[in-house]
C-alpha positions as CSV (number, residue, x, y, z in Angstrom):
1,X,3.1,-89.6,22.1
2,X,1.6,-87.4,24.8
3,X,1.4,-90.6,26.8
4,X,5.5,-90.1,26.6
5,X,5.7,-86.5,27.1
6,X,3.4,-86.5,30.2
7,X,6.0,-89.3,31.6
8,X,8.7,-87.4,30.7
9,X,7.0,-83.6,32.5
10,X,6.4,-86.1,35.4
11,X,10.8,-86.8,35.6
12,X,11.6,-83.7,35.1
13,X,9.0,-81.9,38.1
14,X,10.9,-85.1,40.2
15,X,14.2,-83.8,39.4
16,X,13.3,-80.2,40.0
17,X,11.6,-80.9,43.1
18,X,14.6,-82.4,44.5
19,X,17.1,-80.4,42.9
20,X,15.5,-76.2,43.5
21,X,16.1,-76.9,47.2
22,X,19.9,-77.3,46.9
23,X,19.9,-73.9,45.5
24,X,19.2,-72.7,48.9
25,X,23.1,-73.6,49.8
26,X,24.2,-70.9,46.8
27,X,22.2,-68.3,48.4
28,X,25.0,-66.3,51.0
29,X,24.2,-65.3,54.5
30,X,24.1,-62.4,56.4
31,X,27.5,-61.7,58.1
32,X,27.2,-61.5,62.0
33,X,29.3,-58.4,62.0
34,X,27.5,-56.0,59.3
35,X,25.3,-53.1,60.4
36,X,25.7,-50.6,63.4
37,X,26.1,-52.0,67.0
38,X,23.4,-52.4,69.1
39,X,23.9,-53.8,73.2
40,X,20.7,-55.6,74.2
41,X,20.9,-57.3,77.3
42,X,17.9,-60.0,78.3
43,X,16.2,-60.3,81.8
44,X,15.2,-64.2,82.7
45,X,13.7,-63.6,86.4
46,X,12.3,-67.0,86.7
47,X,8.8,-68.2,87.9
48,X,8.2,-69.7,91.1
49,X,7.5,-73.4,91.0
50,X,4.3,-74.8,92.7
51,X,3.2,-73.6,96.2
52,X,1.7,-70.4,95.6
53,X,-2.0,-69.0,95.4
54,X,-2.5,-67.0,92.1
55,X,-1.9,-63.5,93.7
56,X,1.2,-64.8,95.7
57,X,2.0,-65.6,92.0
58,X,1.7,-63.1,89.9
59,X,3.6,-60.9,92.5
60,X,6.8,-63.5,92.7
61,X,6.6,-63.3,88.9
62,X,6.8,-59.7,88.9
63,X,9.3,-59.2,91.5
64,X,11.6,-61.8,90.1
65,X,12.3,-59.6,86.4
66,X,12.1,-56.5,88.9
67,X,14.9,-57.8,90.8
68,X,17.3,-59.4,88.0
69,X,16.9,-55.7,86.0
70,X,17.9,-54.3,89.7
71,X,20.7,-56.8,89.6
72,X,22.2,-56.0,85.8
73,X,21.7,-52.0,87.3
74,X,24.0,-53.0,90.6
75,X,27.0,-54.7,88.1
76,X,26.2,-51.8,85.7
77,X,27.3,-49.6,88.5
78,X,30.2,-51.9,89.6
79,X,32.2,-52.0,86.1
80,X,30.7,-55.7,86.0
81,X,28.4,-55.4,83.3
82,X,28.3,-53.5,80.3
83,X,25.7,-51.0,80.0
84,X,23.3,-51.8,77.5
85,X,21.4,-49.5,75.2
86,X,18.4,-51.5,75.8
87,X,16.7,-54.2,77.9
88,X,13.8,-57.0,76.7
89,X,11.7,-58.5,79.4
90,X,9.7,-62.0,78.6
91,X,6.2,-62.5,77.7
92,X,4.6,-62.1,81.0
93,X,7.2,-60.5,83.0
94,X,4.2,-58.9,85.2
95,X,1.2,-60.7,85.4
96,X,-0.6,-58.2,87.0
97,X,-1.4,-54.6,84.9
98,X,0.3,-51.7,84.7
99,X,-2.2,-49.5,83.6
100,X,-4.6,-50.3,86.3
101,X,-2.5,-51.2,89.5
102,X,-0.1,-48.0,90.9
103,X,1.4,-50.1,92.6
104,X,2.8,-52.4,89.7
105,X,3.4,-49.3,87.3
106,X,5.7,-47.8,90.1
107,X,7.7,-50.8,91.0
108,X,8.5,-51.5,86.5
109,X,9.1,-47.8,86.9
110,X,11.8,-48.2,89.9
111,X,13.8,-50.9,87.5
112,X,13.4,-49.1,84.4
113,X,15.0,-45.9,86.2
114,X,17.1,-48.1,88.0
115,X,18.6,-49.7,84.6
116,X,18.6,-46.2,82.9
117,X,17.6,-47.4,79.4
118,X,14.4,-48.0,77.4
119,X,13.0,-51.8,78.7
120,X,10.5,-53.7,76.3
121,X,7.8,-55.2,79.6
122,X,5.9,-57.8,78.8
123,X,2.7,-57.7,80.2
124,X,-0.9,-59.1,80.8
125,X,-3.5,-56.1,81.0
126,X,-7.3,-55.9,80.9
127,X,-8.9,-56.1,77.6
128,X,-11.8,-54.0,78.7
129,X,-13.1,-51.6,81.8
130,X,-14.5,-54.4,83.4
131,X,-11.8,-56.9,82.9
132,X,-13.2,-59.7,81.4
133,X,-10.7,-60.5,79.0
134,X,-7.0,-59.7,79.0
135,X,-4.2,-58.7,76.3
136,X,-0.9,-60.0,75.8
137,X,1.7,-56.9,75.8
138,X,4.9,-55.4,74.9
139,X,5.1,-52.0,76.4
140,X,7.9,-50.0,75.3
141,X,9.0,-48.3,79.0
142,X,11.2,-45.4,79.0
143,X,13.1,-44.2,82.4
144,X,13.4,-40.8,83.8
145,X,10.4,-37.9,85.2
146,X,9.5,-37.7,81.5
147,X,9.5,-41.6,81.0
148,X,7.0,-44.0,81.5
149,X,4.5,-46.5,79.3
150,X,4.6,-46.0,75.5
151,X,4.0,-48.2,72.5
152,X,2.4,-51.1,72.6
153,X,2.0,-54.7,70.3
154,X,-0.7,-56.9,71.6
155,X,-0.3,-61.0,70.4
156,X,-2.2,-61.5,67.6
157,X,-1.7,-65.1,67.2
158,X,-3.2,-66.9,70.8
159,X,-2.3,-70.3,71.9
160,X,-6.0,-72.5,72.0
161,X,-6.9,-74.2,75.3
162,X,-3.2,-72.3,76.5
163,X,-4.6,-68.5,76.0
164,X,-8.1,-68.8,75.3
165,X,-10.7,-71.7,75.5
166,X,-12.5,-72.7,71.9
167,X,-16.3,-73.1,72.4
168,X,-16.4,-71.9,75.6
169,X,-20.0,-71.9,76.2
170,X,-20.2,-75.4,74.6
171,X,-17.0,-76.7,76.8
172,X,-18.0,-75.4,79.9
173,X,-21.1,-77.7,80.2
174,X,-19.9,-80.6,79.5
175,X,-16.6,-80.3,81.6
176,X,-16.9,-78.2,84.7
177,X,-13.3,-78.0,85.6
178,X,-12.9,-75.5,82.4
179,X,-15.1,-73.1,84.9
180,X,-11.6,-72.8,86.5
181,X,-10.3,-70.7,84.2
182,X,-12.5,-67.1,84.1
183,X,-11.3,-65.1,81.3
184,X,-9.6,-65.6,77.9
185,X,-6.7,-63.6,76.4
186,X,-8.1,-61.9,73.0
187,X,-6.1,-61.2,70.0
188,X,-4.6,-57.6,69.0
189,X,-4.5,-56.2,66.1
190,X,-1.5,-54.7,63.7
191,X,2.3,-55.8,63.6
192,X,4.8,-55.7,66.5
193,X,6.9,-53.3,64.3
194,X,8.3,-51.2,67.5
195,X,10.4,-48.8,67.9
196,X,13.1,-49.0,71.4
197,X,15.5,-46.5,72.5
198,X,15.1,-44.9,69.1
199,X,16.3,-48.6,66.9
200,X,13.1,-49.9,64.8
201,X,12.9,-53.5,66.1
202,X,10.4,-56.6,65.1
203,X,8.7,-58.1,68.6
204,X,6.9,-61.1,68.1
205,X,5.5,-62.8,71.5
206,X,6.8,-66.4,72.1
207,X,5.2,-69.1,70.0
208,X,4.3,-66.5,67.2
209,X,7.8,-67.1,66.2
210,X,6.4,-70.2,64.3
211,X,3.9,-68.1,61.6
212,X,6.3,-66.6,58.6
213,X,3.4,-64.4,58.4
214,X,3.9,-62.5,62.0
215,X,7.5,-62.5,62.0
216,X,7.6,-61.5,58.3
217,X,5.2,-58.8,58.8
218,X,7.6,-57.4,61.5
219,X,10.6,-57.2,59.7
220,X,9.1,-55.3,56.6
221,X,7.7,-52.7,59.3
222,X,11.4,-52.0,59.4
223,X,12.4,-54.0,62.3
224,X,16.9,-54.2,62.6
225,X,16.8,-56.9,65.2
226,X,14.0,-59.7,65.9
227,X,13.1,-59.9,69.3
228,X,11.1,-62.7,70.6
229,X,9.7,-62.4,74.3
230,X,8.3,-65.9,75.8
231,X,6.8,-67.4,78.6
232,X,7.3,-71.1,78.6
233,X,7.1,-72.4,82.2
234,X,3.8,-74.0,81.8
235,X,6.2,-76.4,79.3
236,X,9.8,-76.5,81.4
237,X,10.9,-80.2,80.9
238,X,9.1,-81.2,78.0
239,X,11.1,-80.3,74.6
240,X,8.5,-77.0,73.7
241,X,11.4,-74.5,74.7
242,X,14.2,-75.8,72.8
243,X,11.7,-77.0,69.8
244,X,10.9,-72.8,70.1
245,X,14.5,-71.9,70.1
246,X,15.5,-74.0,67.0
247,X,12.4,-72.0,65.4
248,X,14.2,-68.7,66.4
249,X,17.4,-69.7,65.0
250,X,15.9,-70.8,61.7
251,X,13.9,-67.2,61.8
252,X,17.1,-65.5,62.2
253,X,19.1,-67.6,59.3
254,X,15.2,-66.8,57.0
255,X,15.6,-63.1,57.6
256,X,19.0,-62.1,58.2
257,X,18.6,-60.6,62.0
258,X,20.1,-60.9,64.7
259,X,17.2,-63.0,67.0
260,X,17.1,-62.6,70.6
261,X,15.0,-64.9,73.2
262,X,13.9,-63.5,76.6
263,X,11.9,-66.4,78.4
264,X,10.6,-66.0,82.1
265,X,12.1,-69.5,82.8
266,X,14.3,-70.3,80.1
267,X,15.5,-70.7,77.7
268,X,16.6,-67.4,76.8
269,X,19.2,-67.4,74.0
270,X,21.5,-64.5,71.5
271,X,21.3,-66.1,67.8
272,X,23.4,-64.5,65.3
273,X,22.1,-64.1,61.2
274,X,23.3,-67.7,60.6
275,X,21.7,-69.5,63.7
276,X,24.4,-69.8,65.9
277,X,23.4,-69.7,69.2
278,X,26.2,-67.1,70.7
279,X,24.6,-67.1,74.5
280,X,21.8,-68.9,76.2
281,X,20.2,-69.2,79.7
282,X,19.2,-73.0,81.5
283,X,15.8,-73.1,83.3
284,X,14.5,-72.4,86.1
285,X,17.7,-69.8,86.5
286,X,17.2,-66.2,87.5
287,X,19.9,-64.3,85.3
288,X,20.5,-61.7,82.6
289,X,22.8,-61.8,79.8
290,X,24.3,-59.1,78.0
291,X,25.4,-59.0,74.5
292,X,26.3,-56.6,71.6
293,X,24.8,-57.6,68.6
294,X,24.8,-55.7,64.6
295,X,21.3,-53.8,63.5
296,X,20.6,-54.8,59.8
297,X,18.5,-52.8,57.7
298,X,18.6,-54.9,54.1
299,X,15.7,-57.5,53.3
300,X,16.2,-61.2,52.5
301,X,14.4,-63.1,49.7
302,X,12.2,-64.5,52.4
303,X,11.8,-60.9,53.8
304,X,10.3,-59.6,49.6
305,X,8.7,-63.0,48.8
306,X,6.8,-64.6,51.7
307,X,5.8,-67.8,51.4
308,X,5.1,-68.2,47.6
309,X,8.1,-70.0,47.5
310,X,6.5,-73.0,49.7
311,X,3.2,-72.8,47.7
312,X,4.6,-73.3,44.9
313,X,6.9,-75.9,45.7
314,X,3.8,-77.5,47.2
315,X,2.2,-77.1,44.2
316,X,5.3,-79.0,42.1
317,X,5.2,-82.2,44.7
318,X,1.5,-82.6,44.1
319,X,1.5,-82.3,40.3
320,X,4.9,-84.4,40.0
321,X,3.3,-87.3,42.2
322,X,0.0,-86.9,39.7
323,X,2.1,-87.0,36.9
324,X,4.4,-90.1,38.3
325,X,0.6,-91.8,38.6
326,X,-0.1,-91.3,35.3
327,X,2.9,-92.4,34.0
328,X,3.2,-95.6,35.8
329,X,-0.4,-96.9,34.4
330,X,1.0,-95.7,31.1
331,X,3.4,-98.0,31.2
332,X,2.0,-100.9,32.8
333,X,-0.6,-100.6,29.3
334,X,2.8,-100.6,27.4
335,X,4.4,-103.8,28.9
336,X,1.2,-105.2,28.4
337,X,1.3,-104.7,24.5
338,X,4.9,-106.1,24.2
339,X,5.5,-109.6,22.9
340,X,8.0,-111.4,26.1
341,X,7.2,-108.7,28.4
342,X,5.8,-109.6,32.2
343,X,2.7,-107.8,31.4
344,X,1.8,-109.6,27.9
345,X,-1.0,-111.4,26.5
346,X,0.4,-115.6,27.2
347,X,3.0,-114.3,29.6
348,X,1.1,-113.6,32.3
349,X,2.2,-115.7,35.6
350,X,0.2,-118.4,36.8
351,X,-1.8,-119.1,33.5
352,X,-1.7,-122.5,32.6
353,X,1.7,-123.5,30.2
354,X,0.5,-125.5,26.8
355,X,0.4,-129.1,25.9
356,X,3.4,-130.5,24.5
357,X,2.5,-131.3,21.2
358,X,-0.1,-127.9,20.6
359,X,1.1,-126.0,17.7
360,X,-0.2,-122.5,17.3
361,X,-2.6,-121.9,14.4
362,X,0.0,-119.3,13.1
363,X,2.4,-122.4,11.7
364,X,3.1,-123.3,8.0
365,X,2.1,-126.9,8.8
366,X,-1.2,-126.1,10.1
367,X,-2.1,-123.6,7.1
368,X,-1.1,-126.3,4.8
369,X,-3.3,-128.8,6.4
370,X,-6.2,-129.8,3.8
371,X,-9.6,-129.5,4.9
372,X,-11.8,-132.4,6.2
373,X,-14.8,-132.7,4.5
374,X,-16.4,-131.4,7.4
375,X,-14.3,-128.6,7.9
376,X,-14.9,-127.7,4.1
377,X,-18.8,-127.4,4.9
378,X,-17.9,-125.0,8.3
379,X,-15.6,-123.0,5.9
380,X,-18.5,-122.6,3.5
C-alpha cells in the first residue's frame, strides 16, 4: 500500500512541478504608465578600438562620455532635446580617478555643469593610498559651485580573470603573461541603493544584473527605477551584450521597474515593467538617448520573497524524480508477480518454450497418475 501511495505522491509532485509555473501567467504586471515621471537620459560615448597605449586610452574613454553629455547640453540648449532630470553614465565612463587626478575631476565637472542636472559617473578609482588595487564606482555628481562628488556604490560582485585574477600568486608563475595585468579590482561593500537628483534609485554595475541577490537588495533599499551601468567593449561582437540586455528586461518584468542600460559601447537600452525594450543604442555608436520613464514605489512578489520560490521548486524536481525512481522499481516488482505479464515467472523473453507434449504437474491427469512402485518408496 505505501508502495502505491509513494507512486501516487511521485504523480502528483510531476504534475505540480509542471503546473505551479503557469501560475506565473495569472500574476498581473506593472503598467508602464503608473507612478510619477521621471526623464533619464543615457550617455553611450563609445571606446576607441585598437591603436592606443593605455593612457592614450583611458583619456579617449573619458573624453568620449565628456563630449556626448556636452552634446545632449548643446540640443538641450537648441529645443532639440528634452532636458532631463537626470543623466547615467556607463561602468567605466572615466578610467582614470577622480578623486586623485584635478585634472579628470574638473573636466566630469565641466559636463555635469554643462548638462545642469545630477549625472550618475561611473568610475575606476584607487582602492588604497598607494594604488594597488582599484574600485568599481558610481559617483552620484551634482553641478553648480556647491556641486561636486557625493554618494558612492562600489561593485560587489567582480568578474574572475575580467576584474581580478584568482590565485594570483599561484597563476603568475606558472604563466608569465598574467604579469601584464598589475592590479585587481576589489569588491565593495553594502547595496547600490542611491539616491539621484533627489529620486531613490537601485544601481547595479553591468553583469551584477545577473545575481537576484544584488539587484533584489537594491530595490528593497527603496530604489523607483533600476539602473544598470555597463562596460562591455571587451565582449562587442560576441552575444554577452544582448545575452545582458535580455537579463535586464527579465529584471525589469521580476521587479516591476522601469530598467535602464547605459553601456560605453553598446548596447544601451530603456525597458519598460513588462520587458519591452522602448529605446536602444547599436555598438560602437557615440549617442545619448533621452526618455521619460514612470518611478514605482510598490514591491513585487519577487521583490518580498527572493528566491525561496526557486529553492523550493528545486527542491520539488529532485524529490518528484526520486519518487518517479522509486515508483518505477515498484512496479517493475509488480509486473513481475502477475501471471501473463512481460515481467513474470515463464514469460520472460528468450527462455526456452516447452516440449510439445509436457504437461504441467498442476493437471488432474497427472495427480491421478498411480504411483510406480518406485515412486511409492521416494514418496515414503
Amino acid at each position: 500500500a505505501w508502495r502505491g501511495a509513494g507512486a501516487r505522491w511521485a504523480a502528483a509532485m510531476v504534475v505540480g512541478a509542471l503546473l505551479l509555473p503557469a501560475l506565473a501567467f495569472a500574476v498581473p504586471l506593472r503598467s508602464p504608465d503608473a507612478g510619477e515621471p521621471l526623464r533619464i537620459a543615457l550617455i553611450q560615448g563609445n571606446v576607441p578600438r585598437l591603436g592606443f597605449g593605455r593612457e592614450q586610452q583611458q583619456a579617449a574613454v573619458l573624453d568620449n562620455h565628456v563630449r556626448e553629455t556636452e552634446t545632449l547640453a548643446a540640443d538641450i540648449r537648441a529645443g532639440k532635446a528634452v532636458k532631463p532630470d537626470v543623466v547615467v553614465w556607463p561602468e567605466n565612463g572615466s578610467d582614470m580617478d577622480p578623486y586623485t587626478d584635478p585634472g579628470v575631476k574638473a573636466e566630469i565637472q565641466q559636463a555635469v555643469d554643462a548638462v545642469g542636472v545630477p549625472v550618475l559617473i561611473g568610475a575606476v578609482v584607487d582602492a588604497n593610498p598607494e594604488g594597488t588595487n582599484v574600485l568599481n564606482r558610481l559617483i552620484v555628481w551634482t553641478p553648480g559651485p556647491d556641486g561636486g562628488m557625493g554618494a558612492t556604490y562600489d561593485k560587489t560582485h567582480l568578474v574572475p580573470f575580467g576584474e581580478y585574477l584568482p590565485f594570483r600568486d599561484i597563476l603568475t608563475k606558472m604563466i608569465k603573461r598574467f604579469n601584464m595585468i598589475p592590479r585587481d579590482f576589489v569588491p565593495g561593500h553594502g547595496h547600490g541603493d542611491l539616491t539621484l537628483g533627489g529620486v531613490p534609485v537601485a544601481a547595479v554595475i553591468c553583469f551584477e544584473v545577473a545575481y537576484d541577490d544584488v539587484v533584489r537588495n537594491a530595490v528593497n533599499g527603496g530604489g523607483q527605477v533600476l539602473l544598470v551601468p555597463s562596460n562591455n567593449a571587451s565582449y562587442m561582437g560576441t552575444g554577452q551584450t544582448y545575452q545582458q540586455l535580455a537579463i535586464a528586461r527579465l529584471r525589469a518584468v521580476e521587479h516591476g521597474r522601469w530598467t535602464l542600460e547605459a553601456a560605453t559601447s553598446g548596447v544601451s537600452a530603456v525597458i519598460d515593467p513588462r520587458g519591452k525594450v522602448l529605446a536602444r543604442t547599436g555598438e560602437y555608436q557615440a549617442r545619448y538617448l533621452d526618455m521619460q520613464v514612470r518611478r514605482s514605489t510598490g514591491r513585487t512578489f519577487a521583490d518580498r520573497v527572493g528566491a525561496w520560490p526557486e529553492y523550493a521548486f528545486t527542491l520539488a524536481g529532485v524529490m518528484a524524480a526520486v519518487g518517479l525512481a522509486g515508483a518505477s522499481t515498484t512496479l517493475r516488482r509488480v509486473r513481475a508477480l502477475i501471471p501473463g505479464s512481460a515481467g513474470a515467472a515463464g514469460n520472460v523473453p528468450g527462455a526456452a518454450p516447452e516440449e510439445p507434449g509436457d504437461t504441467p504437474m498442476t493437471t488432474p491427469e497427472r495427480d491421478a497418475a498411480p504411483l510406480t512402485p518406485a515412486a511409492k518408496g521416494r514418496a515414503r
